[in-house]
N, C-alpha and C positions, 0 to 999 in steps of 0.2 A: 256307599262311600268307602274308599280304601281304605281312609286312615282309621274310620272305625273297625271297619274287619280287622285290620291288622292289629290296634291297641286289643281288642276282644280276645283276641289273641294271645297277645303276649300276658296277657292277667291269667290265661288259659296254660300255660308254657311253664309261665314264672311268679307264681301265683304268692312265693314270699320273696316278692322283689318291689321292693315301695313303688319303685318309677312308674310299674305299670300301671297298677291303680291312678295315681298319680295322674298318669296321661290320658288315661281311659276316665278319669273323672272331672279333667278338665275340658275333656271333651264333651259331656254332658251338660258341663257348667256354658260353655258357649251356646250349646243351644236351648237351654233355660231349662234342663232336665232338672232339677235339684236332686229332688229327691235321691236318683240314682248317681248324681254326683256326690250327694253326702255319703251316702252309702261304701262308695270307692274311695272317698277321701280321707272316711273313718278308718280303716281301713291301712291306708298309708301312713296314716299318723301312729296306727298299733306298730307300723313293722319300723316305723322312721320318726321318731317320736323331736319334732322339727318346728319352728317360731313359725315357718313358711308352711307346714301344714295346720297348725292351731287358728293360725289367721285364715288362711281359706276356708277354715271349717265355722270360723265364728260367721264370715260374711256369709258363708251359704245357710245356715241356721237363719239367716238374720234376713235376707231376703227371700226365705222360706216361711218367716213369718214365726219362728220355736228362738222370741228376745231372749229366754230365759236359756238357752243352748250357748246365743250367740256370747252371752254377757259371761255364761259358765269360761269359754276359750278364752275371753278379755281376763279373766281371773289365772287362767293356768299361763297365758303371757307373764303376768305382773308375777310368777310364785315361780316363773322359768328363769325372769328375768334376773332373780337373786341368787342363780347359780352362773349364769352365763349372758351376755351381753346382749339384749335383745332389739333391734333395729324399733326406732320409731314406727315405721310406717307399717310393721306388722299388726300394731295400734290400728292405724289410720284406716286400714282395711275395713277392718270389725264395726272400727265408728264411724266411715262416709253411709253405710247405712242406714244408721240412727239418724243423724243427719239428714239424711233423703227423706226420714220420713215422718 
C-alpha cells in the first residue's frame, strides 16, 4: 500500500513533526490497528499537544477497551477547555463509544 510506505516514512524523515504520526496513525486506526494507532497518536499529542489529538486518543483507548485511558483524555478535554475554547464534538468522540457499548 503506497500511502502506507510513504506515511512510514515520513515518521522516518520527520520524526518531530506531529502530522506524520498523525497520518501514520490514522492510518492504522482505519484499519482497526489500535494498538499501533495509539502508539503514533500518543505520540503526536507529545509533539502537538491539541483537543483533536486528546479526542482521538480517548476514542481509541476506548474502543481498545483501556475506559479508564479513554475517561483519563475526557478529563484533560474538560482541564483544556478552561484555558481555551474546546469544540463540543471533541466530547462526542470519546462518548459515542461509551454509548456503543
Amino acid at each position: 500500500d503506497n500511502y502506507l510506505i510513504q506515511t512510514q516514512e515520513m515518521v522516518e524523515l520527520f520524526p518531530n513533526f506531529w502530522a506524520s504520526h498523525n497520518m501514520l496513525g490514522f492510518y492504522y486506526w482505519k484499519h482497526s490497528e489500535y494498538e499501533k494507532a495509539i502508539k503514533l497518536l500518543e505520540k503526536a499529542l507529545e509533539l502537538n499537544y491539541s483537543p483533536l489529538h486528546i479526542s482521538t486518543l480517548g476514542y481509541l483507548y476506548a474502543k481498545n477497551g483501556d475506559k479508564k485511558q479513554a475517561q483519563e483524555m475526557l478529563s484533560k478535554l474538560v482541564q483544556l477547555n478552561k484555558k481555551i475554547s474546546v469544540a463540543s464534538f471533541n466530547y462526542f468522540i470519546i462518548m459515542s463509544v461509551f454509548r456503543a457499548t
